[in-house]
Backbone as XML, in Angstrom:
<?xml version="1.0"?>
<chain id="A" units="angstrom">
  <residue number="1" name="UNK">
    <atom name="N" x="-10.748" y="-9.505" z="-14.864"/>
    <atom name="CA" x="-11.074" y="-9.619" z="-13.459"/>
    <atom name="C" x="-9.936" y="-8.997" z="-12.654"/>
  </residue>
  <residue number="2" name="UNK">
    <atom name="N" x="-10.070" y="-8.056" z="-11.819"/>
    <atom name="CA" x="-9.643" y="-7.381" z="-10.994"/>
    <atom name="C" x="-8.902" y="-8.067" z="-9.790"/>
  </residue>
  <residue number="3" name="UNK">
    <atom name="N" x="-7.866" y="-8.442" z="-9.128"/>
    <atom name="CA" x="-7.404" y="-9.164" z="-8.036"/>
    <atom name="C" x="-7.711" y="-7.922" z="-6.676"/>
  </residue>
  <residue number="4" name="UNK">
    <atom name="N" x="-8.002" y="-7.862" z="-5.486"/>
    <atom name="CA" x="-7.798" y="-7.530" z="-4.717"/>
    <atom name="C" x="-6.785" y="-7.426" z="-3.598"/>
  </residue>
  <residue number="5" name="UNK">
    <atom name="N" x="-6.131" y="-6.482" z="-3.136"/>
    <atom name="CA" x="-5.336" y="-7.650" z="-1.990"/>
    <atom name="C" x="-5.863" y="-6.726" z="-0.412"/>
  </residue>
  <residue number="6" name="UNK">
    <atom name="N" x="-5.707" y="-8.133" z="0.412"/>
    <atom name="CA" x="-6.398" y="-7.516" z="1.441"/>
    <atom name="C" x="-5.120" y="-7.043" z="2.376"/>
  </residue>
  <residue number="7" name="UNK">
    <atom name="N" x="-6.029" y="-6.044" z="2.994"/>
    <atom name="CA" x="-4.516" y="-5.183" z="3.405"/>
    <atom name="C" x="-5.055" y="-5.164" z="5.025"/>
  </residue>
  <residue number="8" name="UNK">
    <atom name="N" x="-3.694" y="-5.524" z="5.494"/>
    <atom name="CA" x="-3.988" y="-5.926" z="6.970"/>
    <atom name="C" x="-3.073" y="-4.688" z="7.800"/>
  </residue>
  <residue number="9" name="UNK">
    <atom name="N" x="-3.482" y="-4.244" z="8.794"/>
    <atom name="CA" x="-3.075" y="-3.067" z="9.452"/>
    <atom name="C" x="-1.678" y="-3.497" z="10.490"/>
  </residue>
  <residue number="10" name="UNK">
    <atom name="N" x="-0.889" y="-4.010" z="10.039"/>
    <atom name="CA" x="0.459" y="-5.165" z="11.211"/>
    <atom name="C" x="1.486" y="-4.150" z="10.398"/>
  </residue>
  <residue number="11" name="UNK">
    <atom name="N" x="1.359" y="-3.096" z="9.826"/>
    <atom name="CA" x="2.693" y="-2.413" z="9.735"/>
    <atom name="C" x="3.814" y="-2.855" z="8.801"/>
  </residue>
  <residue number="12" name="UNK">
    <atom name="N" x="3.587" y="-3.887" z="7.960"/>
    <atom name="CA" x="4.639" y="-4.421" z="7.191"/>
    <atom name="C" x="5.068" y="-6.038" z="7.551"/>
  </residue>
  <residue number="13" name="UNK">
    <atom name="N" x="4.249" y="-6.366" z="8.868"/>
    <atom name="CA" x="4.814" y="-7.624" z="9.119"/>
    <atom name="C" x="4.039" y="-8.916" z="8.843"/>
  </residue>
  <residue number="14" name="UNK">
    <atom name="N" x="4.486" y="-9.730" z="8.147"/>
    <atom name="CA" x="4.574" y="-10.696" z="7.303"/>
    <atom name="C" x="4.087" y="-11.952" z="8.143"/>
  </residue>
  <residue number="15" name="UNK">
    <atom name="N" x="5.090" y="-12.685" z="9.251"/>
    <atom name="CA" x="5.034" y="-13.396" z="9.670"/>
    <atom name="C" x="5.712" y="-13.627" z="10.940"/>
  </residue>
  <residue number="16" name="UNK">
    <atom name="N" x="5.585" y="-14.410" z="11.851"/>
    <atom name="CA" x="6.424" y="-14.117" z="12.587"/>
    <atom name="C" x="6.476" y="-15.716" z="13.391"/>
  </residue>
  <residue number="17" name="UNK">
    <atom name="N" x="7.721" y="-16.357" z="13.957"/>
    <atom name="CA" x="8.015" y="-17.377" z="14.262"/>
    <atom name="C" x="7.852" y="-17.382" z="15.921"/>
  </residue>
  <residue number="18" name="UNK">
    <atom name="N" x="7.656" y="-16.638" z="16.417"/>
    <atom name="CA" x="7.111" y="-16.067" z="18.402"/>
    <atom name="C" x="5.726" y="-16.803" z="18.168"/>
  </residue>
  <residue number="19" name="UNK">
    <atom name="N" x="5.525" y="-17.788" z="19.149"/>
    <atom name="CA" x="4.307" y="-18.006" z="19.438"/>
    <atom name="C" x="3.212" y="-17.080" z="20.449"/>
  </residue>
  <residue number="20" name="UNK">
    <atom name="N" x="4.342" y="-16.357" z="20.751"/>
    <atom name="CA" x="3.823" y="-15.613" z="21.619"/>
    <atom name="C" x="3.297" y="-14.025" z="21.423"/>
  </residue>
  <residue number="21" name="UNK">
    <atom name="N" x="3.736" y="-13.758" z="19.790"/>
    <atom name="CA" x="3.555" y="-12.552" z="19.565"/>
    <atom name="C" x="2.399" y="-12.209" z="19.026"/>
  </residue>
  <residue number="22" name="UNK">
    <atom name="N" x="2.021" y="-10.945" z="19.651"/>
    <atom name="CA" x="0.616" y="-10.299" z="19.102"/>
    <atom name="C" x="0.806" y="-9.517" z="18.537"/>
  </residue>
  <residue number="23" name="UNK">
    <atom name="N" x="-0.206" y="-9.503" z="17.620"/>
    <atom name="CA" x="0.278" y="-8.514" z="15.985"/>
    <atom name="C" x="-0.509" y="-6.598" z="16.487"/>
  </residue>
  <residue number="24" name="UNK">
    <atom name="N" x="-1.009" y="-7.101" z="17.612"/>
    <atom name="CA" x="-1.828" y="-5.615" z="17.751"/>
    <atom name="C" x="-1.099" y="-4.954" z="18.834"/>
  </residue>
  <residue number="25" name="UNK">
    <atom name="N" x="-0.383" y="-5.691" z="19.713"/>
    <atom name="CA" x="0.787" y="-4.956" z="20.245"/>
    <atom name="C" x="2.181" y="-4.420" z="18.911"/>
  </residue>
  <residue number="26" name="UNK">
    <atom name="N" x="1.939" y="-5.071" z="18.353"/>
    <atom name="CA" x="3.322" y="-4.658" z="17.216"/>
    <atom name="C" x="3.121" y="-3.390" z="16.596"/>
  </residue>
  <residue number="27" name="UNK">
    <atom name="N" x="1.765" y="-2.827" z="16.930"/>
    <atom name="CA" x="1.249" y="-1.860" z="15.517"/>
    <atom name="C" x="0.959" y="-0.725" z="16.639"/>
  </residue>
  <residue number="28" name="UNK">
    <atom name="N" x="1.062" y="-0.558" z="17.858"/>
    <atom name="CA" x="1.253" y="0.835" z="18.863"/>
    <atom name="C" x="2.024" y="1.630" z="18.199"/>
  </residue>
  <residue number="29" name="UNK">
    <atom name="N" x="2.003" y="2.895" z="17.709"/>
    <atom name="CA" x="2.743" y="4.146" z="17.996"/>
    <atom name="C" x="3.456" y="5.149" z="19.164"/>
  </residue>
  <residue number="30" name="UNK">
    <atom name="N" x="4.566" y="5.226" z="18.881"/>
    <atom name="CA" x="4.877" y="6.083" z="20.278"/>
    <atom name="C" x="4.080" y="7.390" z="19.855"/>
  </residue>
  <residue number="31" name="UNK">
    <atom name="N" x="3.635" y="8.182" z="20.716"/>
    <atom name="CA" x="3.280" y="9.220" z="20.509"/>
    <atom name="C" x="4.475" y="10.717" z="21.148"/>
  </residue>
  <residue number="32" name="UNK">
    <atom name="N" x="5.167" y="11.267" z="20.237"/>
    <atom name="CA" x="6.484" y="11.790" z="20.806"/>
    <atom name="C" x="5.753" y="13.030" z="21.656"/>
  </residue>
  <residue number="33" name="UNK">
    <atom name="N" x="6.182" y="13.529" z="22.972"/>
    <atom name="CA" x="6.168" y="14.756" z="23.291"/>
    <atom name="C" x="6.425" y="15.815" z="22.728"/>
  </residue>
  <residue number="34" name="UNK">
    <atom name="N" x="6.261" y="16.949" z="23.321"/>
    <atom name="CA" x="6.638" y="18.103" z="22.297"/>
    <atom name="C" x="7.524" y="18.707" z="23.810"/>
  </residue>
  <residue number="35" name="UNK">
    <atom name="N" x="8.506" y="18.858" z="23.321"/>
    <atom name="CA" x="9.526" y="19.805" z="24.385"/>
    <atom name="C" x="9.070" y="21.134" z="24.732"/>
  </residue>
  <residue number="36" name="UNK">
    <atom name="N" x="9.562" y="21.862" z="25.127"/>
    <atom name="CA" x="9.986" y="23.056" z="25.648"/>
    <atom name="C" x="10.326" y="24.068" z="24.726"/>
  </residue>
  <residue number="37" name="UNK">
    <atom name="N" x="10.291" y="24.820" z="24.034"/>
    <atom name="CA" x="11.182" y="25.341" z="23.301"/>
    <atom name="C" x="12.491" y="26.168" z="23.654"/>
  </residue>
  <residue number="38" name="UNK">
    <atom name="N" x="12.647" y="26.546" z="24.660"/>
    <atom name="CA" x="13.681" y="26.657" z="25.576"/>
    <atom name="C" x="15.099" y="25.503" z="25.285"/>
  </residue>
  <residue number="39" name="UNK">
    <atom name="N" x="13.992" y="24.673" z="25.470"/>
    <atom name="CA" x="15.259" y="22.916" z="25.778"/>
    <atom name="C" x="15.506" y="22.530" z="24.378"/>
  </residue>
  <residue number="40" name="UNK">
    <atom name="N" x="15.050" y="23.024" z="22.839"/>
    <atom name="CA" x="15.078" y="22.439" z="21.518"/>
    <atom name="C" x="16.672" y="23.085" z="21.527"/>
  </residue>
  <residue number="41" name="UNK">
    <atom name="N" x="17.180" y="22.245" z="20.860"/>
    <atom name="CA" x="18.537" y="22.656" z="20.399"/>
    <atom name="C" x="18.558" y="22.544" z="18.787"/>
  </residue>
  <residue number="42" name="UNK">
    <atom name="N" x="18.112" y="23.398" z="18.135"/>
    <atom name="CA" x="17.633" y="23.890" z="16.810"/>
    <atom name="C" x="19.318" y="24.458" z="15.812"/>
  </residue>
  <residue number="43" name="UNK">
    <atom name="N" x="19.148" y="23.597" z="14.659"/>
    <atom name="CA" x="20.793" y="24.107" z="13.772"/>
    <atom name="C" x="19.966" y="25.004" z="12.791"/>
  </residue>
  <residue number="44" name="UNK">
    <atom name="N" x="20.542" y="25.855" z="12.163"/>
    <atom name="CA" x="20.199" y="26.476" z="11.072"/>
    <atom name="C" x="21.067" y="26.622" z="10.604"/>
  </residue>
  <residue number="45" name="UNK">
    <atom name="N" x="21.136" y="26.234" z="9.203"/>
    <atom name="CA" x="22.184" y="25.862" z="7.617"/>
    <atom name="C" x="21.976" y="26.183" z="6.568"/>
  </residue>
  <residue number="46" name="UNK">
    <atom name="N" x="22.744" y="26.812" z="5.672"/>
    <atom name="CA" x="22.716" y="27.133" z="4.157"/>
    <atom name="C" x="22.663" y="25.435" z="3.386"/>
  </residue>
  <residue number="47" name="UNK">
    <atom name="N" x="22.540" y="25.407" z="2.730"/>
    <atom name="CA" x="22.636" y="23.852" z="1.570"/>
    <atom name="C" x="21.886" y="23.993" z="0.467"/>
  </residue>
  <residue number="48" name="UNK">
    <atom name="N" x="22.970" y="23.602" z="-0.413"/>
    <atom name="CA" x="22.643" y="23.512" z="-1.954"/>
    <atom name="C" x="22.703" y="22.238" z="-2.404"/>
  </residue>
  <residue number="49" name="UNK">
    <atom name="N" x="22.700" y="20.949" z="-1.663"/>
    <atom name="CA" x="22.994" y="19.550" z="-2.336"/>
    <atom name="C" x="21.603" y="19.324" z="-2.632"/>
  </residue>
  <residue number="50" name="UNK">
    <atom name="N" x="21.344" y="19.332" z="-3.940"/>
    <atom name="CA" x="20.527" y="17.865" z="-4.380"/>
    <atom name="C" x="19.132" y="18.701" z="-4.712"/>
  </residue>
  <residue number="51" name="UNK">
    <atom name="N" x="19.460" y="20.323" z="-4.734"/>
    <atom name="CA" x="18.748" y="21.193" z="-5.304"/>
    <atom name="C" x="19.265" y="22.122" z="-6.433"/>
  </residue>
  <residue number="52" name="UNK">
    <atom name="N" x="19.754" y="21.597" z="-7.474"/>
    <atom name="CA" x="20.342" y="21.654" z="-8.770"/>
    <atom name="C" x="21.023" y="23.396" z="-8.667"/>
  </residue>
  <residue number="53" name="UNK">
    <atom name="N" x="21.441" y="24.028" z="-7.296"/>
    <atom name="CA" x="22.117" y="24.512" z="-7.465"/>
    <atom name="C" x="21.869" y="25.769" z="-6.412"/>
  </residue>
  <residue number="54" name="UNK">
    <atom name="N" x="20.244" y="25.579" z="-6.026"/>
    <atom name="CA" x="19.595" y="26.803" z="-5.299"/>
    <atom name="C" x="19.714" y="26.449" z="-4.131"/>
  </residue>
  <residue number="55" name="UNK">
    <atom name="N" x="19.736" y="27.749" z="-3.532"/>
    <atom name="CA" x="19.960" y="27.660" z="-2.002"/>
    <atom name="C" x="18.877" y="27.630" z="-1.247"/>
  </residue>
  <residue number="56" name="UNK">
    <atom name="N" x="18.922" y="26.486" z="0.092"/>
    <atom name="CA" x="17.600" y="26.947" z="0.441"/>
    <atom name="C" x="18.400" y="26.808" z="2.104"/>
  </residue>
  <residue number="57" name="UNK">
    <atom name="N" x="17.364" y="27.030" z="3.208"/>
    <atom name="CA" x="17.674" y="27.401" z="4.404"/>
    <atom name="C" x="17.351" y="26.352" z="5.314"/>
  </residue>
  <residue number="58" name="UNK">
    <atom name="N" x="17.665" y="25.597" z="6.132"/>
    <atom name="CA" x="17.132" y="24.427" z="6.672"/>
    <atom name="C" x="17.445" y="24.423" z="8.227"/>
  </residue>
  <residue number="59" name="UNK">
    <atom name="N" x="16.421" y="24.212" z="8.851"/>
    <atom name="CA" x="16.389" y="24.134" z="10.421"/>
    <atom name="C" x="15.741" y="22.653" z="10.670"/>
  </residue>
  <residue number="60" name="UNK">
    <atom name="N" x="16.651" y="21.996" z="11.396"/>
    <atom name="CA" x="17.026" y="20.783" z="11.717"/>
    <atom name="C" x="17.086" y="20.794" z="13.509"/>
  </residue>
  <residue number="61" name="UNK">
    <atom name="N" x="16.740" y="19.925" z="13.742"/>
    <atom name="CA" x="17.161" y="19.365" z="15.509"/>
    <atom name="C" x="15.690" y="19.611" z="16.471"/>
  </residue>
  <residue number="62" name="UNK">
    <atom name="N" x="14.144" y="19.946" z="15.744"/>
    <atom name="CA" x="13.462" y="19.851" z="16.262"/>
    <atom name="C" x="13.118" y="18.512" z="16.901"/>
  </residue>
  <residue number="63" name="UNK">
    <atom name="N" x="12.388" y="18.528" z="18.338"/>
    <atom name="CA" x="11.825" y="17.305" z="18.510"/>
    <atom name="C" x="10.412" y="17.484" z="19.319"/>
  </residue>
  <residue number="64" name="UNK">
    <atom name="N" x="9.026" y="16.598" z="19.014"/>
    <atom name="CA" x="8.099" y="16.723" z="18.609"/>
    <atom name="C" x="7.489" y="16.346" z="17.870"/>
  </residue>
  <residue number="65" name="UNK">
    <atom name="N" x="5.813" y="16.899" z="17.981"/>
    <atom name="CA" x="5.402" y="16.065" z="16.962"/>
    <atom name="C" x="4.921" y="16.517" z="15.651"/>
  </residue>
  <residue number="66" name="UNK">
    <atom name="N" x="4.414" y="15.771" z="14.407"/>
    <atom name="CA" x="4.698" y="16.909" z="13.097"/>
    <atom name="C" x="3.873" y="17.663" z="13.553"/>
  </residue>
  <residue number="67" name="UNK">
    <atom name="N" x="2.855" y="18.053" z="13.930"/>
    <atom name="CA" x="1.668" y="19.043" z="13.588"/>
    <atom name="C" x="2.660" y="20.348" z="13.891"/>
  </residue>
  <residue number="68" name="UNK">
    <atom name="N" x="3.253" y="20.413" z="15.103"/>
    <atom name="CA" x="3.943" y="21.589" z="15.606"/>
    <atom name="C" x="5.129" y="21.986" z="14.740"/>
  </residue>
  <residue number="69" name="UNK">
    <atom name="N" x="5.514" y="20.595" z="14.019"/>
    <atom name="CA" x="6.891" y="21.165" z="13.475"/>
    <atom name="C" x="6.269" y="21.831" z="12.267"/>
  </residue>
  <residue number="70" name="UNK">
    <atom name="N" x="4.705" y="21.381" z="11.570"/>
    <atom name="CA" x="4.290" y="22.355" z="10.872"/>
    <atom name="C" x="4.276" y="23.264" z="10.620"/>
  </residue>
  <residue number="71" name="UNK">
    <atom name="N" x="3.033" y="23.875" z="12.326"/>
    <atom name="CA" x="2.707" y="25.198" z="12.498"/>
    <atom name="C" x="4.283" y="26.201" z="12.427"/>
  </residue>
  <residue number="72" name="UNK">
    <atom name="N" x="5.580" y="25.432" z="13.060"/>
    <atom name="CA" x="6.609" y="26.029" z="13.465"/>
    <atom name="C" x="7.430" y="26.485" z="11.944"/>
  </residue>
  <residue number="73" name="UNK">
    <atom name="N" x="7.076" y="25.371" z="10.824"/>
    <atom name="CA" x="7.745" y="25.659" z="9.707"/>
    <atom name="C" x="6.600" y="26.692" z="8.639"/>
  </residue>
  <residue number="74" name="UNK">
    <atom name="N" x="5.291" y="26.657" z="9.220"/>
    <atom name="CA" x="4.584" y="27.775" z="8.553"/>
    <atom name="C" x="5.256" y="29.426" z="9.092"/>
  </residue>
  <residue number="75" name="UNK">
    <atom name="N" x="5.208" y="29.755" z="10.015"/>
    <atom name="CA" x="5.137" y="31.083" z="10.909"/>
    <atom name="C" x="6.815" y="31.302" z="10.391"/>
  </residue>
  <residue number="76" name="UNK">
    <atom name="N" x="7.634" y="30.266" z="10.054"/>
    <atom name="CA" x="8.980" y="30.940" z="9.576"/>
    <atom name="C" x="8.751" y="31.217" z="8.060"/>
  </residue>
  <residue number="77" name="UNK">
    <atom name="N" x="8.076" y="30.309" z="7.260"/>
    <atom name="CA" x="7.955" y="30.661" z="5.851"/>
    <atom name="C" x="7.070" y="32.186" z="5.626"/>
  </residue>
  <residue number="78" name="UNK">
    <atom name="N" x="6.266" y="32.366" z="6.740"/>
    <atom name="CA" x="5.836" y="34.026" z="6.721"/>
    <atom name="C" x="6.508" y="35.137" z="7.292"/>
  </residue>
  <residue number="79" name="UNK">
    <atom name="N" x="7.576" y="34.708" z="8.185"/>
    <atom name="CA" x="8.214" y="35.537" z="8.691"/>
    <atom name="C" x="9.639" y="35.246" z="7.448"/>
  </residue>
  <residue number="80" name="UNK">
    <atom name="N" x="9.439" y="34.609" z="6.664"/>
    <atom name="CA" x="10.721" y="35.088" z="5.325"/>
    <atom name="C" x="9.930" y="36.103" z="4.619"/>
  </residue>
  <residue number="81" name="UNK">
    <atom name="N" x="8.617" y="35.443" z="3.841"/>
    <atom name="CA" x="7.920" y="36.130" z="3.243"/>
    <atom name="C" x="8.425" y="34.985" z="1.668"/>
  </residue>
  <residue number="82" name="UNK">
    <atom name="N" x="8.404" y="33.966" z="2.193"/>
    <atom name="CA" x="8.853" y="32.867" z="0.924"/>
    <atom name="C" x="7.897" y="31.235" z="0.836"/>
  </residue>
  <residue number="83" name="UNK">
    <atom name="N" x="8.536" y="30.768" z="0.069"/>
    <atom name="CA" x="7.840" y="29.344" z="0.422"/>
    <atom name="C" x="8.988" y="28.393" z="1.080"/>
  </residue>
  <residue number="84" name="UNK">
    <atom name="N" x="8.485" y="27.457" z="0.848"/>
    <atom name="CA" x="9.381" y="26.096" z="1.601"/>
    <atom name="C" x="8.430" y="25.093" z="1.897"/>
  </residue>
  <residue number="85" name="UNK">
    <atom name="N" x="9.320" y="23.884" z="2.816"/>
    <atom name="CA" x="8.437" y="22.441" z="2.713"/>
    <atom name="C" x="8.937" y="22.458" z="3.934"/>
  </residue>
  <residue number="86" name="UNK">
    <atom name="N" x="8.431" y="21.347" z="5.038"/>
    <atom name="CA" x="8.478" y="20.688" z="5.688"/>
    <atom name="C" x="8.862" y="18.917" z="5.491"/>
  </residue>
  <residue number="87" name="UNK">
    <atom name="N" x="9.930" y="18.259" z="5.526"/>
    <atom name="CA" x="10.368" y="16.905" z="5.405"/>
    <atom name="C" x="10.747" y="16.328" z="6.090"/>
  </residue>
  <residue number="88" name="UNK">
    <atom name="N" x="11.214" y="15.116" z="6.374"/>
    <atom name="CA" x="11.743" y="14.038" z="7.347"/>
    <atom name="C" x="12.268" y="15.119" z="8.189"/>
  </residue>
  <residue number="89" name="UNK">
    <atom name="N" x="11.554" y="16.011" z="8.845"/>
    <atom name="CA" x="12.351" y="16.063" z="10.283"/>
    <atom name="C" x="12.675" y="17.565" z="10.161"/>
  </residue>
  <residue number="90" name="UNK">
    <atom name="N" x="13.019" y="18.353" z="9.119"/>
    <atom name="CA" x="13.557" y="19.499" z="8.844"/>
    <atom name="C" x="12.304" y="20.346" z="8.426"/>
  </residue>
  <residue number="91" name="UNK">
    <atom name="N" x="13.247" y="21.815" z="8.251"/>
    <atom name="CA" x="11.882" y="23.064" z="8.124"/>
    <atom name="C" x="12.933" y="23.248" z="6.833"/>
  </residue>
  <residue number="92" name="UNK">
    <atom name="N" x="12.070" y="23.729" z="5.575"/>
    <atom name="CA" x="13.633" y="23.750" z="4.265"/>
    <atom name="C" x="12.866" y="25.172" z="3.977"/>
  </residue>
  <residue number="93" name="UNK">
    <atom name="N" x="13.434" y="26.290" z="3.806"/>
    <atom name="CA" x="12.967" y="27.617" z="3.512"/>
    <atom name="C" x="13.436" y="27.962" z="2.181"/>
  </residue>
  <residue number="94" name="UNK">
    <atom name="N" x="13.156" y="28.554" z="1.588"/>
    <atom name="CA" x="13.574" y="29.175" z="0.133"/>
    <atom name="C" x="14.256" y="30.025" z="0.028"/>
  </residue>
  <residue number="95" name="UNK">
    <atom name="N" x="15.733" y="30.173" z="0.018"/>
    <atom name="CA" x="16.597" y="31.049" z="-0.344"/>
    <atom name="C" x="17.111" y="31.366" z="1.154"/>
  </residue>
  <residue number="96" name="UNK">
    <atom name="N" x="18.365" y="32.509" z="1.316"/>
    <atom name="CA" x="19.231" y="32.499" z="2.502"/>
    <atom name="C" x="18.755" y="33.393" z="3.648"/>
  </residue>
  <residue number="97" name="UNK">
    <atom name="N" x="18.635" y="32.884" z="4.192"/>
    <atom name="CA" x="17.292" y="33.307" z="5.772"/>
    <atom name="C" x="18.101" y="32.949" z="6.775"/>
  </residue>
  <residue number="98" name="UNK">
    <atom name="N" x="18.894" y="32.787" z="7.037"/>
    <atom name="CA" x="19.684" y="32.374" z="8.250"/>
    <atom name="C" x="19.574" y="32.985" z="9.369"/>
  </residue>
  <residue number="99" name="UNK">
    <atom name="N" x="19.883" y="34.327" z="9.400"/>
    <atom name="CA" x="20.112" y="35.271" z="10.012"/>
    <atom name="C" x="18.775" y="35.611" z="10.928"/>
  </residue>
  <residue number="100" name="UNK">
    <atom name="N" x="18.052" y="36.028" z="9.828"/>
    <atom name="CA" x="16.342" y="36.429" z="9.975"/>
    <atom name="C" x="15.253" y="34.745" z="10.550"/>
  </residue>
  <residue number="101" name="UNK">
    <atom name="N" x="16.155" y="33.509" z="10.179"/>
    <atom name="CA" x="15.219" y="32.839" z="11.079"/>
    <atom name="C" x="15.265" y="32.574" z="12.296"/>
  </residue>
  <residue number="102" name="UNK">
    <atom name="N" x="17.196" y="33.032" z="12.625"/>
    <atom name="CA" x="18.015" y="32.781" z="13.892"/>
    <atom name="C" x="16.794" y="33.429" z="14.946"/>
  </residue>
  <residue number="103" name="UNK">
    <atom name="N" x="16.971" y="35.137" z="14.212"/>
    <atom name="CA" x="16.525" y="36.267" z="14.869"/>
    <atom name="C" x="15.152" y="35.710" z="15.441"/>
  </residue>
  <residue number="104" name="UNK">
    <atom name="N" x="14.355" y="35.255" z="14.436"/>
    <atom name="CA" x="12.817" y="35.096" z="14.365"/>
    <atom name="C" x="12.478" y="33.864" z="16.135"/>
  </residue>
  <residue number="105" name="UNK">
    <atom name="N" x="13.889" y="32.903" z="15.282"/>
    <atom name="CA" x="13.640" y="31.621" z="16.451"/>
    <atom name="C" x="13.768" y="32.224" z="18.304"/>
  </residue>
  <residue number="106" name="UNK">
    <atom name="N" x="14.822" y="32.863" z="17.943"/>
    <atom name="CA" x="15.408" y="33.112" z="19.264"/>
    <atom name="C" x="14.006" y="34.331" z="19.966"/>
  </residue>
  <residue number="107" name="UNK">
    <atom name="N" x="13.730" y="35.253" z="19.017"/>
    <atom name="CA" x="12.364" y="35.862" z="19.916"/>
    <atom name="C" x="11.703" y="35.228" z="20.148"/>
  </residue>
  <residue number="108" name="UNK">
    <atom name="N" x="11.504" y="34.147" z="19.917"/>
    <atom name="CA" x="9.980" y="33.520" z="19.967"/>
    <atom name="C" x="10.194" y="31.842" z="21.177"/>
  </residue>
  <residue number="109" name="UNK">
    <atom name="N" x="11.080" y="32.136" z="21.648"/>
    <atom name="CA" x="11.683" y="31.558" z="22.744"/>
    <atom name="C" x="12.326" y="30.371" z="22.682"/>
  </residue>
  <residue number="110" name="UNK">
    <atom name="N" x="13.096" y="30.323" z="21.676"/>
    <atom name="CA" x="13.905" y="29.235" z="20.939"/>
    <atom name="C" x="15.422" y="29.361" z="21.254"/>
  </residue>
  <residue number="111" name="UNK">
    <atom name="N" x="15.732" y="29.941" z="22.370"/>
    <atom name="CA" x="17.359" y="30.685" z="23.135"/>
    <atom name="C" x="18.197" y="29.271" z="22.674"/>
  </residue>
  <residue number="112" name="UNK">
    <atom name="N" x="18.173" y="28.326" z="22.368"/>
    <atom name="CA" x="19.456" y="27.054" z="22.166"/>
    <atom name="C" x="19.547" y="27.361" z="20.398"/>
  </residue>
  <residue number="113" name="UNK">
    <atom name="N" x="19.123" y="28.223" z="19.908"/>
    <atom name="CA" x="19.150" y="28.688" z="18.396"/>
    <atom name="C" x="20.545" y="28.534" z="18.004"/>
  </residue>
  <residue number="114" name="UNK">
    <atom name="N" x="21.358" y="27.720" z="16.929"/>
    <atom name="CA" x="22.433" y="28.426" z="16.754"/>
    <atom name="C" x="22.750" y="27.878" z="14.701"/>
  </residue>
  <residue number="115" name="UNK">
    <atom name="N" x="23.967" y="28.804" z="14.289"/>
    <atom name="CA" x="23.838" y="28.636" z="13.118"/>
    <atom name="C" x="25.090" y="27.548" z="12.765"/>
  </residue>
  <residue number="116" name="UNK">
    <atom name="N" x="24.718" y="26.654" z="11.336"/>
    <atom name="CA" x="25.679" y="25.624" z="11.489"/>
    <atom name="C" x="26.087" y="25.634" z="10.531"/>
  </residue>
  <residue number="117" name="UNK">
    <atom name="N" x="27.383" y="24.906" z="10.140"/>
    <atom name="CA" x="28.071" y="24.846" z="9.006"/>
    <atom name="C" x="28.991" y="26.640" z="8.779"/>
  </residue>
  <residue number="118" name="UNK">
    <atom name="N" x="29.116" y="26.769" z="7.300"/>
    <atom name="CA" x="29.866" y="27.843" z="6.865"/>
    <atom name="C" x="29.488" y="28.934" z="6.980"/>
  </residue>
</chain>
């Protein structure tokens, strides 16, 4: 026999000692804006940690929401002509693009572009 468990939509929360608290106010999402791209203050970095040795290219400091940081991390993986992922927050490109995503960002009206680290 199979157990079920019933799964309640409260986000992780368990219990709560507020008599006053409502579990369907607890479970709102902010919904983030999407800036300007003008106003993004965007890093672009070389890093090899915790990728057994390969380099990949990472643009960090977007803010927004994922769909855009998607579309934004697709149109650079074609303008390398490589692959890459999209993760917590970052665009991770395949191999050293720095230069060419600076270039790519800053035409495309991304002027707070700058490169970080070494």
């Amino acid at each position: 026999m199979c157990a079920k468990k019933k799964k309640n939509n409260l986000g992780g929360m368990v219990f709560s000692t507020n008599p006053d608290f409502d579990p369907t106010n607890f479970i709102e999402e902010e919904e983030v804006e999407s800036m300007e791209p003008e106003k993004q203050n965007l890093r672009v970095m070389l890093d090899r940690k915790q990728r057994k040795g390969k380099v990949v290219t990472l643009v960090t400091g977007f803010i927004g929401p994922e769909e855009d940081l998607q579309a934004l991390g697709k149109k650079l993986k074609s303008a390398c002509g490589t692959g890459g992922s999209v993760k917590n927050g970052e665009i991770i490109i395949q191999g050293d693009f720095c230069n060419r995503i600076i270039e790519h960002l800053q035409n495309n009206g991304f002027s707070k572009t700058k490169r970080s680290g070494g």
